[in-house]
PDB file of N, CA, C and O in Angstrom:
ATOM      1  N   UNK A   1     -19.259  94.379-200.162  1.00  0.00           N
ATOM      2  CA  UNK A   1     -19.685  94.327-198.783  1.00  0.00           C
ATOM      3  C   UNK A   1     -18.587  93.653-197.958  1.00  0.00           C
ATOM      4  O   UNK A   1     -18.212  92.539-198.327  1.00  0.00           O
ATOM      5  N   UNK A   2     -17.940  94.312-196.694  1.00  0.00           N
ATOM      6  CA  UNK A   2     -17.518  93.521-195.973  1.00  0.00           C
ATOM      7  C   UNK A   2     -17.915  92.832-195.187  1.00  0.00           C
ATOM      8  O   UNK A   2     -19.069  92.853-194.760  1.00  0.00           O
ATOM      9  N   UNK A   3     -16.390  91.539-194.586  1.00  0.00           N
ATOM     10  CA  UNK A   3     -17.501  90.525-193.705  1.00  0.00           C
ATOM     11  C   UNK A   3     -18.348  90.591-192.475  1.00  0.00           C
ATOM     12  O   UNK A   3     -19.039  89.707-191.967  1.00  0.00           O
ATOM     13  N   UNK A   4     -18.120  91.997-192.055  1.00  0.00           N
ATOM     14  CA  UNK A   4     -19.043  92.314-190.879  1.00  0.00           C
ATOM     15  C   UNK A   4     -19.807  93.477-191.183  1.00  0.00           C
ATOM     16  O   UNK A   4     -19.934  94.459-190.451  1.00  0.00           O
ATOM     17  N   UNK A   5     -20.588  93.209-192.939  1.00  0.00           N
ATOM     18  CA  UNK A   5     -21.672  94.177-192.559  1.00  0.00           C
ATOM     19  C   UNK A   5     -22.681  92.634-193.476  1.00  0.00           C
ATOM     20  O   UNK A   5     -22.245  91.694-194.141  1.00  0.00           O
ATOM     21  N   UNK A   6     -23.954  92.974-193.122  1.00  0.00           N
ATOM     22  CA  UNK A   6     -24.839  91.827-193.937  1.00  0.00           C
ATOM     23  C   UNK A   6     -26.124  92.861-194.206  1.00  0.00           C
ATOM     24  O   UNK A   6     -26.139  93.931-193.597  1.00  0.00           O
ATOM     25  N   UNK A   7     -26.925  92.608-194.893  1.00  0.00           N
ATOM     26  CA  UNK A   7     -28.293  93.325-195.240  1.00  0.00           C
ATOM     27  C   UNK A   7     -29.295  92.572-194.814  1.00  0.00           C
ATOM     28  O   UNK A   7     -29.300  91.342-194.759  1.00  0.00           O
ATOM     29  N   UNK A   8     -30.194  93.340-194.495  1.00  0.00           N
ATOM     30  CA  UNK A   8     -31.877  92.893-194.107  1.00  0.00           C
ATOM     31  C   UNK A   8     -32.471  93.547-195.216  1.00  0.00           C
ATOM     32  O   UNK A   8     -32.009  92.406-195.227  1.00  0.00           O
ATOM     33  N   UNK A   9     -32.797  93.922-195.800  1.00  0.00           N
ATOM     34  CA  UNK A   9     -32.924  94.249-197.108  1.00  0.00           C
ATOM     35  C   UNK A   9     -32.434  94.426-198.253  1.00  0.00           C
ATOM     36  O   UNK A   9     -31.237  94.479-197.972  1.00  0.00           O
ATOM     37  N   UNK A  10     -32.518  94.585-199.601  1.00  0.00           N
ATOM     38  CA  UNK A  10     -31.501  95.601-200.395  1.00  0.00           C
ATOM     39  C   UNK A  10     -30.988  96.829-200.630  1.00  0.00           C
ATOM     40  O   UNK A  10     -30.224  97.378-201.425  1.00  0.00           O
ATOM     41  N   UNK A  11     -31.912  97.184-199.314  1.00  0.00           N
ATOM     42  CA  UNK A  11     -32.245  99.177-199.654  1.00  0.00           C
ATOM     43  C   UNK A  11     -31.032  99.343-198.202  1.00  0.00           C
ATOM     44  O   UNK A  11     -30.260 100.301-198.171  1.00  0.00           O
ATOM     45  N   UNK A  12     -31.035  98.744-197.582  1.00  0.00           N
ATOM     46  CA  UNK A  12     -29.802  99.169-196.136  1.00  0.00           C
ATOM     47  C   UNK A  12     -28.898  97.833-195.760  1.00  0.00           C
ATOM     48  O   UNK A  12     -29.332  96.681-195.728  1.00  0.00           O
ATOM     49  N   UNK A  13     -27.173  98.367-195.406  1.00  0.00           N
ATOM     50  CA  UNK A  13     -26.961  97.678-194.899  1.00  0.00           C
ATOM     51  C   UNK A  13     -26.244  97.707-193.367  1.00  0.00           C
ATOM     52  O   UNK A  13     -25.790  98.726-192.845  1.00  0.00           O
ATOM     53  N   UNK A  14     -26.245  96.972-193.041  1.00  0.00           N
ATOM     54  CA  UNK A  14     -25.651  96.892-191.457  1.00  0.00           C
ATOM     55  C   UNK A  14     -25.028  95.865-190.958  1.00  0.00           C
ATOM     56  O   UNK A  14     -25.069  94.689-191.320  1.00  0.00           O
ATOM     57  N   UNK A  15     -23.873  96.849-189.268  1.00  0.00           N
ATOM     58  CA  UNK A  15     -22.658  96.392-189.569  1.00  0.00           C
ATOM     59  C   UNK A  15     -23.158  95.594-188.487  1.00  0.00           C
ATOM     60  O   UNK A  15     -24.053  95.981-187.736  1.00  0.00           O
ATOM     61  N   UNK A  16     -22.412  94.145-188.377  1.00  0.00           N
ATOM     62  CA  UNK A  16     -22.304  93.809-187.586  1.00  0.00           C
ATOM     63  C   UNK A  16     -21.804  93.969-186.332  1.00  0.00           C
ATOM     64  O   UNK A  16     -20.691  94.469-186.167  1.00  0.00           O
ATOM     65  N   UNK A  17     -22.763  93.463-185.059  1.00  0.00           N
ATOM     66  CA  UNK A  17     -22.142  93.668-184.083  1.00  0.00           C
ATOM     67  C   UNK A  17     -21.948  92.468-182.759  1.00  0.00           C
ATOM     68  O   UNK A  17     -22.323  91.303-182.899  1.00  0.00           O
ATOM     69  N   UNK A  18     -21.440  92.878-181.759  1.00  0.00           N
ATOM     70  CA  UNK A  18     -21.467  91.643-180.659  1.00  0.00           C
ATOM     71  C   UNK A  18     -21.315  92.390-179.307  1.00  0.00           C
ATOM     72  O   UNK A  18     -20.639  93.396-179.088  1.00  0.00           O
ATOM     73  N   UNK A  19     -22.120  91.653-178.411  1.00  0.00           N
ATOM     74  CA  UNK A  19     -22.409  91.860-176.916  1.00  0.00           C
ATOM     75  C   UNK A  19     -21.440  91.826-176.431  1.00  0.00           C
ATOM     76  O   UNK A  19     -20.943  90.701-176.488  1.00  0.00           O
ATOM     77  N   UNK A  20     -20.543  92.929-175.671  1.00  0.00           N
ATOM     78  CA  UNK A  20     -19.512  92.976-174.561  1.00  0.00           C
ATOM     79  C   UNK A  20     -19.837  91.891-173.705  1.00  0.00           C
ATOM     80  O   UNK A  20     -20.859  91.213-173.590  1.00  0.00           O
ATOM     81  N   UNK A  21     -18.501  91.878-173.009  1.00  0.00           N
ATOM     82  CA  UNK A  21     -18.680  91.234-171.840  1.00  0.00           C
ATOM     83  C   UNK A  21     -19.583  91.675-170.406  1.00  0.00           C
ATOM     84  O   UNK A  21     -20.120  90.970-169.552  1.00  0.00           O
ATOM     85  N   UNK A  22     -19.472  93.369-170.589  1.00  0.00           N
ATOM     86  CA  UNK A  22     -20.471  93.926-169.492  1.00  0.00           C
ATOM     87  C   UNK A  22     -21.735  93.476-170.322  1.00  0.00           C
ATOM     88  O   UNK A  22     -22.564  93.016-169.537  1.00  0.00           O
ATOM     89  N   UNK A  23     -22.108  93.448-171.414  1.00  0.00           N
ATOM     90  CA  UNK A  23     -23.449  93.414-172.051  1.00  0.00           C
ATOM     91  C   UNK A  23     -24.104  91.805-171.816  1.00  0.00           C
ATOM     92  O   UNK A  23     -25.254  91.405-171.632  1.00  0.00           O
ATOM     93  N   UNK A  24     -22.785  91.119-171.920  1.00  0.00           N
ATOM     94  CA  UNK A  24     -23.425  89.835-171.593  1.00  0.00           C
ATOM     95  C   UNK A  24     -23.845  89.536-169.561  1.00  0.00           C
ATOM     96  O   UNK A  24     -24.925  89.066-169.203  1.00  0.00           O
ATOM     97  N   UNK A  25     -23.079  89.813-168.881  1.00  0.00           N
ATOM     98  CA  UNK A  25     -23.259  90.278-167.881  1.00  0.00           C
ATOM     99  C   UNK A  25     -24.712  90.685-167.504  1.00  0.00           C
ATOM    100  O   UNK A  25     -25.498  89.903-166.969  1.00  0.00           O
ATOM    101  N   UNK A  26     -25.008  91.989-167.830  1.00  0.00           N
ATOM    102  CA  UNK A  26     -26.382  92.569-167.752  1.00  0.00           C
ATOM    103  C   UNK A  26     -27.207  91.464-167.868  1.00  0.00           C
ATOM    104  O   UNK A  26     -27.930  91.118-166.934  1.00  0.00           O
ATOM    105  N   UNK A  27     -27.154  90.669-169.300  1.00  0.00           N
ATOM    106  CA  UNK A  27     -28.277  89.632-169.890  1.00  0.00           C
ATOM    107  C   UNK A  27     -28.476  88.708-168.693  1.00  0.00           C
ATOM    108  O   UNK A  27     -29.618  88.497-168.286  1.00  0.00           O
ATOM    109  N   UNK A  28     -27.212  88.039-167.999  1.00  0.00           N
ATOM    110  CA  UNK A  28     -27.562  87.239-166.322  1.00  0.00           C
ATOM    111  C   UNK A  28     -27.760  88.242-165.483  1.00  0.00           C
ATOM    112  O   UNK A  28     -27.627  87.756-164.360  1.00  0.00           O
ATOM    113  N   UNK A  29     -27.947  89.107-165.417  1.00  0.00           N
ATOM    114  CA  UNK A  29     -28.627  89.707-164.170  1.00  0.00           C
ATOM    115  C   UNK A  29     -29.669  89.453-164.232  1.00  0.00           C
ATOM    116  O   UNK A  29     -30.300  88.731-163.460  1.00  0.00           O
ATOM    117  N   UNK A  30     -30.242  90.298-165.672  1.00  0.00           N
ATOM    118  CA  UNK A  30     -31.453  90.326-165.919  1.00  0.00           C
ATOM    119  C   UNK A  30     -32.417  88.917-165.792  1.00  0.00           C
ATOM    120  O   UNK A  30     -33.555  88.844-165.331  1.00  0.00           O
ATOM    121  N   UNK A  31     -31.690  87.980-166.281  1.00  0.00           N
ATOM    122  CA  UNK A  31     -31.739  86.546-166.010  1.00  0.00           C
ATOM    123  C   UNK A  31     -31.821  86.483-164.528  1.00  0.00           C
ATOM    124  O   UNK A  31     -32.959  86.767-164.156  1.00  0.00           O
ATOM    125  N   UNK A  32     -30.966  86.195-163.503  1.00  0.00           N
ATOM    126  CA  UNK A  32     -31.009  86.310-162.251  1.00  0.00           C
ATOM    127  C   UNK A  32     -32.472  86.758-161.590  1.00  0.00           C
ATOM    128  O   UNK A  32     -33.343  86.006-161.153  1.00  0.00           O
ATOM    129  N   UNK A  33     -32.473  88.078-161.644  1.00  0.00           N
ATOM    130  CA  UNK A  33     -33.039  89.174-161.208  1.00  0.00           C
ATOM    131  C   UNK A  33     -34.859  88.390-161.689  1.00  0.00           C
ATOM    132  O   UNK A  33     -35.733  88.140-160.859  1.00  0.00           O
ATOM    133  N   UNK A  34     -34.968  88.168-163.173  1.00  0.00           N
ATOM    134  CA  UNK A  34     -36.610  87.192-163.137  1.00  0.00           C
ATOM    135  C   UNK A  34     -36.609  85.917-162.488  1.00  0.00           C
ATOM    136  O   UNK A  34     -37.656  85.327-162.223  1.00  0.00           O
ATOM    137  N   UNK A  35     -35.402  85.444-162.204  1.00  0.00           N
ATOM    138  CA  UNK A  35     -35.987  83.995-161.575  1.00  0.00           C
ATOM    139  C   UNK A  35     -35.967  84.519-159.996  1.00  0.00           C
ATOM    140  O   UNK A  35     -36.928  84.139-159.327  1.00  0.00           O
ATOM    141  N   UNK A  36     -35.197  85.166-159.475  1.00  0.00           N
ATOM    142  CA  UNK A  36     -35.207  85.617-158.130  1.00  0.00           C
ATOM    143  C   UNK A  36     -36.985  85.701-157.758  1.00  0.00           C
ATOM    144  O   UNK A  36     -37.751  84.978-157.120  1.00  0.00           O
ATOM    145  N   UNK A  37     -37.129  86.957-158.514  1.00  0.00           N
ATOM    146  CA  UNK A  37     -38.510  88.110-158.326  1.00  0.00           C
ATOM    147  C   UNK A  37     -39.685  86.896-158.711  1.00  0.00           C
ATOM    148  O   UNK A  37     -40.415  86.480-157.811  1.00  0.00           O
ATOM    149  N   UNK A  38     -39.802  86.392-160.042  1.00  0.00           N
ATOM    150  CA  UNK A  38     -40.522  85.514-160.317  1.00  0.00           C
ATOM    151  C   UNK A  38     -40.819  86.509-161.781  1.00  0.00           C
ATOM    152  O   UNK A  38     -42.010  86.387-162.064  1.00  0.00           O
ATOM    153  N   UNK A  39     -40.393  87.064-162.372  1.00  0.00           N
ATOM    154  CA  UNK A  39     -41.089  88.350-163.294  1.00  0.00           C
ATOM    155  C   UNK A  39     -40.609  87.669-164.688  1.00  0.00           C
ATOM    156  O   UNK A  39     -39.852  86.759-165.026  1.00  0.00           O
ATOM    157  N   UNK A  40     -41.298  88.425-165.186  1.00  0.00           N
ATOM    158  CA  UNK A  40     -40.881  87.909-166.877  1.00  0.00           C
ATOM    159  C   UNK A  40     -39.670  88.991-167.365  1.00  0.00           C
ATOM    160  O   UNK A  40     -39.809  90.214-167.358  1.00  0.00           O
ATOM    161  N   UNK A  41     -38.522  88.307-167.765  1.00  0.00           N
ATOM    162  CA  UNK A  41     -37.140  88.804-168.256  1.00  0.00           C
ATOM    163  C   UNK A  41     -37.409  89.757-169.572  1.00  0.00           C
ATOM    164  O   UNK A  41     -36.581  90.611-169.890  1.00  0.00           O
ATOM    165  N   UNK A  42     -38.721  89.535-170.375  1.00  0.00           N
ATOM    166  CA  UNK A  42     -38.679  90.333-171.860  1.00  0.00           C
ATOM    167  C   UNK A  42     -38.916  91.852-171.565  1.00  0.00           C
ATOM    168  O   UNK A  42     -38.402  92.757-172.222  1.00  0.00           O
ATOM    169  N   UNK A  43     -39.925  92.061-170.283  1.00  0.00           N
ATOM    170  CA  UNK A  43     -39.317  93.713-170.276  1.00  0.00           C
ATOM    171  C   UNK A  43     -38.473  94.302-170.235  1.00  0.00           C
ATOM    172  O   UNK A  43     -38.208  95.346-170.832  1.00  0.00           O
ATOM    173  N   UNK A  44     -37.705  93.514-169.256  1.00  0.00           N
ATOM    174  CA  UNK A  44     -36.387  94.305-168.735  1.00  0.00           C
ATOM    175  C   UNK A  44     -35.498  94.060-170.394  1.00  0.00           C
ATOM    176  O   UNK A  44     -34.883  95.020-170.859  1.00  0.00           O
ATOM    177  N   UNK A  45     -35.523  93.019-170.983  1.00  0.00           N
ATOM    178  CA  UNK A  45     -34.543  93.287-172.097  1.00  0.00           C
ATOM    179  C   UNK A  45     -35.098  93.831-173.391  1.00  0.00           C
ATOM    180  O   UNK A  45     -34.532  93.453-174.417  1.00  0.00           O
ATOM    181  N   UNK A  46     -36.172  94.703-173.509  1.00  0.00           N
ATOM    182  CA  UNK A  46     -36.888  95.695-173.998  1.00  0.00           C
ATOM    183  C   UNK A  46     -36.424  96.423-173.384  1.00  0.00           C
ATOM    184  O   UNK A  46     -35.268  96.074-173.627  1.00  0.00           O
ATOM    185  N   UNK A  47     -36.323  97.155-172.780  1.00  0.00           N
ATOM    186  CA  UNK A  47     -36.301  98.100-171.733  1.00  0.00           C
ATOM    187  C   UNK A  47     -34.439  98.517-172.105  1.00  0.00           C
ATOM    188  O   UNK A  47     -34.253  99.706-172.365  1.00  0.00           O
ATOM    189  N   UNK A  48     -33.075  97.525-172.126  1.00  0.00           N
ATOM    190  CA  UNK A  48     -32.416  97.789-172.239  1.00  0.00           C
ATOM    191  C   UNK A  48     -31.926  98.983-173.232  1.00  0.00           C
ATOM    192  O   UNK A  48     -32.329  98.952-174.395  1.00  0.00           O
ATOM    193  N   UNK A  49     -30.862 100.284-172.702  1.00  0.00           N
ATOM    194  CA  UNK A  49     -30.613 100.805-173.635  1.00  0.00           C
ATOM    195  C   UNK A  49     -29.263 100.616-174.194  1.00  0.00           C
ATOM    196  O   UNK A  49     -28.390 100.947-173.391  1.00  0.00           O
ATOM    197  N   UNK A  50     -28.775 100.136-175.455  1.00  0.00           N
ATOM    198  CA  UNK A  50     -27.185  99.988-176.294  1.00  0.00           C
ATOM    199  C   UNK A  50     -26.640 101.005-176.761  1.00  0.00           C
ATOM    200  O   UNK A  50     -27.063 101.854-177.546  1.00  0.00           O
ATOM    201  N   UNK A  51     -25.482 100.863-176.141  1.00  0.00           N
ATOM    202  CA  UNK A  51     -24.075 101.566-176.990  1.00  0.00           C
ATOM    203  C   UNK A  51     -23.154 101.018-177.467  1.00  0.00           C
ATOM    204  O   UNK A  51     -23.056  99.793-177.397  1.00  0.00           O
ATOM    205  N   UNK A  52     -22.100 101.898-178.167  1.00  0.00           N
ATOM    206  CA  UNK A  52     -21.476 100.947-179.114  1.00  0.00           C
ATOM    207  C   UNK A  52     -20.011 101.511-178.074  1.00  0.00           C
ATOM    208  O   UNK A  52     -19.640 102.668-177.875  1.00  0.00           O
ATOM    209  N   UNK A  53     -19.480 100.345-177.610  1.00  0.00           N
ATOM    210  CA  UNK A  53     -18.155 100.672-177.089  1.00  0.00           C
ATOM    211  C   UNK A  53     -16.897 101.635-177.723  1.00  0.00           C
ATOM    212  O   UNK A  53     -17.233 101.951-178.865  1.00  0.00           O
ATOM    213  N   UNK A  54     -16.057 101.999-177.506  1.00  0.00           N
ATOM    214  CA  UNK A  54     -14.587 102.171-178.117  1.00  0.00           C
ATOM    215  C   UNK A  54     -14.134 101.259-179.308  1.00  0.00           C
ATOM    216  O   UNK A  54     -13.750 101.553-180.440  1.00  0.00           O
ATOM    217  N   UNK A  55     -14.362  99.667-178.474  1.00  0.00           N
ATOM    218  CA  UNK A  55     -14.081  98.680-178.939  1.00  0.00           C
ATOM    219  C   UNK A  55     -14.742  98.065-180.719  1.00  0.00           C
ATOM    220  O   UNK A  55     -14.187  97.558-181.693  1.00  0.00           O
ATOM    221  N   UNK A  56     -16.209  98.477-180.385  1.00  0.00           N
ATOM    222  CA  UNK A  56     -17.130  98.040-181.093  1.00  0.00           C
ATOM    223  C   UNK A  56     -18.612  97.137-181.273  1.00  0.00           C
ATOM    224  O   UNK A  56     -19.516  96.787-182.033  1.00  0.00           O
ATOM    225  N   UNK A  57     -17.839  97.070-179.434  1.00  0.00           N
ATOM    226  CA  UNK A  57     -19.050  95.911-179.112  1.00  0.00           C
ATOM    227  C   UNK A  57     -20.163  96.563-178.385  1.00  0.00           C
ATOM    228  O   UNK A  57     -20.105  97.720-177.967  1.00  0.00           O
ATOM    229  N   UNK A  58     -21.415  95.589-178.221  1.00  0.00           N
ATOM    230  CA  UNK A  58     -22.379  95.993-177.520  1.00  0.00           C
ATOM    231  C   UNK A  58     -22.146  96.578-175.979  1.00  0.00           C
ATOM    232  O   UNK A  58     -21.344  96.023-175.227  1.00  0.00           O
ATOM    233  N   UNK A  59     -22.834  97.623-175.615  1.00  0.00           N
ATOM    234  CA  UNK A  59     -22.576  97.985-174.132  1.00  0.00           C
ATOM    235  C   UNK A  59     -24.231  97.966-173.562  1.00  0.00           C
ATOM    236  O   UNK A  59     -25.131  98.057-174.398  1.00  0.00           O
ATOM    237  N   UNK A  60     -24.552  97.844-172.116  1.00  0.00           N
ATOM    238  CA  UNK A  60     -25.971  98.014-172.006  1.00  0.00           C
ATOM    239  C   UNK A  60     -25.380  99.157-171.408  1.00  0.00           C
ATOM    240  O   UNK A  60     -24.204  99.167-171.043  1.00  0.00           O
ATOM    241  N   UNK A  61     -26.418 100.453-171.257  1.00  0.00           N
ATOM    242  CA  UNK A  61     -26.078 101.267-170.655  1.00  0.00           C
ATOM    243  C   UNK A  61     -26.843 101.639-169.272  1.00  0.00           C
ATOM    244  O   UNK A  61     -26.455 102.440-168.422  1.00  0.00           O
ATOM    245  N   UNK A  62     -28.244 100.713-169.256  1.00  0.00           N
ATOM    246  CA  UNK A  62     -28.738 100.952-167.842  1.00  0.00           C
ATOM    247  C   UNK A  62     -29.096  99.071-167.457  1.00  0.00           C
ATOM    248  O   UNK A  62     -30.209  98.545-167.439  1.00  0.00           O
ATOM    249  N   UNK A  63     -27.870  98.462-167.214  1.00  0.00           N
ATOM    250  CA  UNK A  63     -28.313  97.484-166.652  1.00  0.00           C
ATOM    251  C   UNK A  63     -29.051  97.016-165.530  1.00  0.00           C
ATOM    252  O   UNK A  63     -29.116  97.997-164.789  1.00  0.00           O
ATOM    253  N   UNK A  64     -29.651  96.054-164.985  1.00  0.00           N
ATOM    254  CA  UNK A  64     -30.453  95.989-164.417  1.00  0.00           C
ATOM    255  C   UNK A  64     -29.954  95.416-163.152  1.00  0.00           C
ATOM    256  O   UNK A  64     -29.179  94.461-163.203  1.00  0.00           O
ATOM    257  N   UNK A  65     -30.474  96.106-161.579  1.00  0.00           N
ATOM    258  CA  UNK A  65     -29.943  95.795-160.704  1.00  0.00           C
ATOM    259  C   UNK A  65     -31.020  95.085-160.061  1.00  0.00           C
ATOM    260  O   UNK A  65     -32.140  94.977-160.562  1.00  0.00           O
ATOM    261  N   UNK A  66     -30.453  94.282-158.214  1.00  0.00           N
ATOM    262  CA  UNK A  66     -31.594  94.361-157.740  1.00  0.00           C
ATOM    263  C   UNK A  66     -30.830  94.186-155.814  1.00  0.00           C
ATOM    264  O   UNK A  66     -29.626  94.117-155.566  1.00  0.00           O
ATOM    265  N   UNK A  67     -31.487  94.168-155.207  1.00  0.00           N
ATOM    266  CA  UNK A  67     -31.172  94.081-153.964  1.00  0.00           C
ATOM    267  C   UNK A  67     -31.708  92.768-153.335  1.00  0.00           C
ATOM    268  O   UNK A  67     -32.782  92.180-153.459  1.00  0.00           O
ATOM    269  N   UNK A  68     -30.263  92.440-152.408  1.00  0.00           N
ATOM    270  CA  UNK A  68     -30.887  91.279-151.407  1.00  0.00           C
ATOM    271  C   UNK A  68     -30.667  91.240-149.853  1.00  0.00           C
ATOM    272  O   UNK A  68     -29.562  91.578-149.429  1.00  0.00           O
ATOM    273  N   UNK A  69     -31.480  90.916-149.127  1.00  0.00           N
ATOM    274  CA  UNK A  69     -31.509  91.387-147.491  1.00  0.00           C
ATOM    275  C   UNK A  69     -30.610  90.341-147.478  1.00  0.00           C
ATOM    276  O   UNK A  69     -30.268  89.616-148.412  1.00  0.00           O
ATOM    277  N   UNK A  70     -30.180  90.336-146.058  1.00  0.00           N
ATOM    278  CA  UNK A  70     -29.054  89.113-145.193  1.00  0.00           C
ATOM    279  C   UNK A  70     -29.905  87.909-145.686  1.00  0.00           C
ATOM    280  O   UNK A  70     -29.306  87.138-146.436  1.00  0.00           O
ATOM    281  N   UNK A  71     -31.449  87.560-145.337  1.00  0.00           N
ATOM    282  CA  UNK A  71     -31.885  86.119-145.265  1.00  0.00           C
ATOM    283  C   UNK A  71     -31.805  85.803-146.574  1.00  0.00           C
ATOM    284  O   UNK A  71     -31.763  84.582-146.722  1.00  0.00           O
ATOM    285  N   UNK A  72     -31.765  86.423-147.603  1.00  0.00           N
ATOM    286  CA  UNK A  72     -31.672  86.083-149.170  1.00  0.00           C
ATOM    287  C   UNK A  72     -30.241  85.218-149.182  1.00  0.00           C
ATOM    288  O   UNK A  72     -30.122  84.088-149.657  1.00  0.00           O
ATOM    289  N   UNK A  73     -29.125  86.047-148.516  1.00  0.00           N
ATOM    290  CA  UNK A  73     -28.096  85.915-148.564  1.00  0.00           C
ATOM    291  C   UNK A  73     -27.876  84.352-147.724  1.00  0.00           C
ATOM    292  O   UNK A  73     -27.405  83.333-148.231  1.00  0.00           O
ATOM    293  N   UNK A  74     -28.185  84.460-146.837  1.00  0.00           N
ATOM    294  CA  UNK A  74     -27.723  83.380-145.858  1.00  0.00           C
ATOM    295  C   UNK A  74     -28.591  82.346-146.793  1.00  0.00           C
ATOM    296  O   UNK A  74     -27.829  81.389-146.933  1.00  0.00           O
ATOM    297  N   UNK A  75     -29.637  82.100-147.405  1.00  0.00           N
ATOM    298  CA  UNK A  75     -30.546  80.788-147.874  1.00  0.00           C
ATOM    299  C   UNK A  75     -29.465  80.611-149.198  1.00  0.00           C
ATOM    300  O   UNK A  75     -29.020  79.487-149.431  1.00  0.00           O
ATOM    301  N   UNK A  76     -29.012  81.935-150.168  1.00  0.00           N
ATOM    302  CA  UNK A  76     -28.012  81.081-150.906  1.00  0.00           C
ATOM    303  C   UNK A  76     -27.181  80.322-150.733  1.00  0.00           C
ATOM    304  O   UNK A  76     -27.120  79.199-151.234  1.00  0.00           O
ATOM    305  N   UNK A  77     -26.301  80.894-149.885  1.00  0.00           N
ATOM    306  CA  UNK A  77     -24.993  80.460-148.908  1.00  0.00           C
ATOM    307  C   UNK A  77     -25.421  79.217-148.383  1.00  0.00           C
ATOM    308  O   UNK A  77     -24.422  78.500-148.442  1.00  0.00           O
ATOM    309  N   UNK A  78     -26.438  78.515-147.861  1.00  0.00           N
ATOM    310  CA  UNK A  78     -26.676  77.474-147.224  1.00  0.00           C
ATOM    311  C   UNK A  78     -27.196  76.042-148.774  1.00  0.00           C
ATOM    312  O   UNK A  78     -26.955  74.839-148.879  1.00  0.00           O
ATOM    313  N   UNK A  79     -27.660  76.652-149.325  1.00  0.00           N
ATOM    314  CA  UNK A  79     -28.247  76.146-150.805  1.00  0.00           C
ATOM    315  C   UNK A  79     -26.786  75.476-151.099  1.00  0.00           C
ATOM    316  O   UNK A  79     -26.617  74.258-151.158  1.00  0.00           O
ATOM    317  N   UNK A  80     -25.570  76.623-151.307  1.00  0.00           N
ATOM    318  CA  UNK A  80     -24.363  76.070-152.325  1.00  0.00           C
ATOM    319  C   UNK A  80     -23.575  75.518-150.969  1.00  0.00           C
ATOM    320  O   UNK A  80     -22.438  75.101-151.189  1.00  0.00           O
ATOM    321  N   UNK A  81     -23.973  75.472-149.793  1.00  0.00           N
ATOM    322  CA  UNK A  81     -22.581  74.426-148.858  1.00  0.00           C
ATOM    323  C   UNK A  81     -22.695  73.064-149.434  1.00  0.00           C
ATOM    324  O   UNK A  81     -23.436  72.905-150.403  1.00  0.00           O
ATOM    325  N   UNK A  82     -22.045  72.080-148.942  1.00  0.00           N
ATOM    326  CA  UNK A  82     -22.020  70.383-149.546  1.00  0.00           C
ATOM    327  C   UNK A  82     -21.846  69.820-148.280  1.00  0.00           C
ATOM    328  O   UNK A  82     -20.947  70.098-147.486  1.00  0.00           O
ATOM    329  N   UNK A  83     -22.726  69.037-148.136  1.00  0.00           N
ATOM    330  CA  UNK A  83     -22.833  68.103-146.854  1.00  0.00           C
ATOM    331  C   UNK A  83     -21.155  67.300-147.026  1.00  0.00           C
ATOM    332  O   UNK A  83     -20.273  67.361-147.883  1.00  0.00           O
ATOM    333  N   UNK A  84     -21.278  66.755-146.057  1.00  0.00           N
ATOM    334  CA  UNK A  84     -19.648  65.995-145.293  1.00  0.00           C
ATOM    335  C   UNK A  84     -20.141  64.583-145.108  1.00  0.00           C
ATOM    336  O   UNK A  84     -19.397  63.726-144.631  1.00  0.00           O
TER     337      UNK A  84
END
């Protein structure tokens, strides 16, 4: 066995893998996106579908978006200024 395959059983084995950088990405949106909304994050990362890059690594392939009006925008923007 090589060092990037391990077994979950004795009957199969499998190769290891690791989350891209877009894949990790997705995971804070998705993150983002439930604390924004107020929603629970385990659908949406159920919901994710994986590919396996060029590279080898994890890809999400329908990451998760979301939209924000100006006042969303302006209350962040005012949140991260630093008083004087």
């Amino acid at each position: 066995m090589s060092d990037n395959e391990f077994t979950f059983n004795s009957e199969k084995k499998t190769e290891e893998m690791h989350l891209s950088d877009q894949a990790l990405g997705a995971v804070m949106m998705a993150l983002q996106k439930s604390l924004l909304e107020q929603t629970d994050i385990v659908p949406v990362l159920k919901n994710f579908k994986l590919a396996q890059s060029e590279s080898g690594d994890l890809v999400v392939v329908n990451p998760p978006v979301f939209k924000m009006n100006h006042s969303d925008v302006d209350v962040l923007a005012n949140a991260t200024e630093t008083k004087e």
